[in-house]
N, C-alpha and C positions, 0 to 999 in steps of 0.2 A: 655446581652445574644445575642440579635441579632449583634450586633458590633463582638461579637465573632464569631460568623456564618459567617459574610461578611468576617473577615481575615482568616478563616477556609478554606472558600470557595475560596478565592483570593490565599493564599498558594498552594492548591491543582490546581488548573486551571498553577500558575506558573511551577510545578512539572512538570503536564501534557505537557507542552509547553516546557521544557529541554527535559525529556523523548521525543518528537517528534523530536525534533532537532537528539537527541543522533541516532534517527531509521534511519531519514531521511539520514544523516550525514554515517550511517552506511552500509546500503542497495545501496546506494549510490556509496560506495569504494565497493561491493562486487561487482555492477554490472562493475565498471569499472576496475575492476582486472580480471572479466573475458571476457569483453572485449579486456584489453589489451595482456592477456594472451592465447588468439585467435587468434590476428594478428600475437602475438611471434610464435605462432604455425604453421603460414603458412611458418616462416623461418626455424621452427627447429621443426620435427615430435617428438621429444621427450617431447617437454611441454604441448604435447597432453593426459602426462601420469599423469599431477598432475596438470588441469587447474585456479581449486583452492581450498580448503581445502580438496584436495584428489578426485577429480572427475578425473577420469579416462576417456577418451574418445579416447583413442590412436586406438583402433581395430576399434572403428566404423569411424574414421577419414581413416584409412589406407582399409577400407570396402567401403565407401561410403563416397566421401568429403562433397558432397549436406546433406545428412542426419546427415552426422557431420557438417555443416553448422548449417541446422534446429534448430536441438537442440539446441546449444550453442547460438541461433538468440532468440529462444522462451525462454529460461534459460535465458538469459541477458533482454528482452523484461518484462517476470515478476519481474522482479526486478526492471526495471525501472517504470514499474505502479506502483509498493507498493512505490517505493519513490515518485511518485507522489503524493499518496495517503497520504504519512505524509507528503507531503509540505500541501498539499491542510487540514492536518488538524494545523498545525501549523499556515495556514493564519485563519482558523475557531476560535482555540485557541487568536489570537492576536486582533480578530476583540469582544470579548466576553467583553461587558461593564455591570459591577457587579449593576450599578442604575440603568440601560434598558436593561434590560439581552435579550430578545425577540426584533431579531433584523430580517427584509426577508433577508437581504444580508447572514447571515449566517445561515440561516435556509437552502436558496438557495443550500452553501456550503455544506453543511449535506447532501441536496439531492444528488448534484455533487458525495459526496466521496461513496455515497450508492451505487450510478449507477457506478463508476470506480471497487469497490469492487466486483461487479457481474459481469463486466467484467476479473475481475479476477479471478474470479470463473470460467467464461467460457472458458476462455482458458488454465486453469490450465484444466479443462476434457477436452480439447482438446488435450493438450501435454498431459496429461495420456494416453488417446488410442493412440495416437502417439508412444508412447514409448513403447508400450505392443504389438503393433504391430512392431516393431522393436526389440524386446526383447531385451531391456537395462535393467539395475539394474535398483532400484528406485531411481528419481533426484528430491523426496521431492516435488511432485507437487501437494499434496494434495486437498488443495484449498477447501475440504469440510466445514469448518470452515468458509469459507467468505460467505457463502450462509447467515448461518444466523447472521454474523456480516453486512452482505449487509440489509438486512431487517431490524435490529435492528436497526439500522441508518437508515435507512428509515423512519422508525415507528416515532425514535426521530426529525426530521427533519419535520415529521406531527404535532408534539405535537409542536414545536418550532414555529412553522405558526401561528395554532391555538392563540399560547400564544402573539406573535406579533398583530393578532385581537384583542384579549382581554385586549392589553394594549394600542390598537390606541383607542378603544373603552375608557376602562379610563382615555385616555389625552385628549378625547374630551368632555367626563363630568365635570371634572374638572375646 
C-alpha cells in the first residue's frame, strides 16, 4: 500500500513538473509575441490593431505613444513574472525528494513564489486603475485570484519549514 502511495505520489509531482514546463514554455511565447509584435508596431501602425490574440491597441497608440508604451510594457512585464513563477516552481518541483520530502531550500522556494505572486497581484491593481483611468477595454488583469494563491503558498511554505524541523529532529534521534 504504501509503495503505492510513493508511485502515486511520484506520477503526480512528474505531471505537475510537465504541466509547469507546458505554462512556463507558454506564457513564455505569449509574452515574447507581444514583445515582438510591439517593436513590429513601431515600424507599421497597423500591428497596433491585432498585437496578439486580438488586443487591439491601435487608437491608444495613435492617442498617446507613452501610454501605449505603458500598457504593452506592464502587459508583457506580467507575463514575464508568471513565467517566472513556473520556472521558479518547476526548480521547486525538481528539487522535491520522495525519502526527505521536507527539504529549507525548497521550502525557501515556496516562500520565493508566494512573495512573486503578490507581487503580481500588486501590479495587476495597479494596471487595473491604470487602465480605468485610461478607459481601455478589459486586458484580463484581474490578478484577484493570486492574493490568495499568494497566501496559500505561503501558508504551505510554513508547513514545509515546520516539517524540515521535525525531520532534522528525527535524524538526530535516530
Amino acid at each position: 500500500m504504501q509503495k503505492l502511495m510513493k508511485t502515486k505520489t511520484a506520477s503526480i509531482l512528474a505531471t505537475m513538473n510537465v504541466l509547469s514546463w507546458i505554462a512556463y514554455i507558454g506564457i513564455s511565447i505569449k509574452c515574447g509575441a507581444i514583445i515582438f509584435t510591439y517593436v513590429l508596431s513601431l515600424f507599421n501602425e497597423q500591428v497596433a490593431k491585432d498585437l496578439y490574440q486580438g488586443l487591439n491597441l491601435y487608437d491608444l497608440k495613435n492617442e498617446s505613444f507613452l501610454h501605449y508604451s505603458l500598457i504593452v510594457g506592464i502587459t508583457a512585464g506580467l507575463l514575464a513574472l508568471k513565467a517566472y513563477v513556473a520556472h521558479l516552481v518547476i526548480k521547486v518541483l525538481s528539487k522535491i525528494n520522495l525519502k526527505s520530502p521536507f527539504d529549507m531550500e525548497v521550502a525557501l522556494q515556496m516562500e520565493k513564489i508566494s512573495i512573486m505572486i503578490l507581487y503580481l497581484w500588486l501590479i495587476s491593481l495597479g494596471a487595473r486603475i491604470y487602465q480605468e483611468i485610461l478607459d481601455l477595454p478589459n486586458m484580463d488583469w484581474n490578478g484577484g485570484e493570486a492574493l490568495f494563491l499568494s497566501g496559500l503558498i505561503f501558508l504551505f511554505a510554513q508547513i514545509f519549514k515546520k516539517g524540515v524541523e521535525i525531520q532534522a529532529e528525527n535524524d538526530l534521534t535516530v
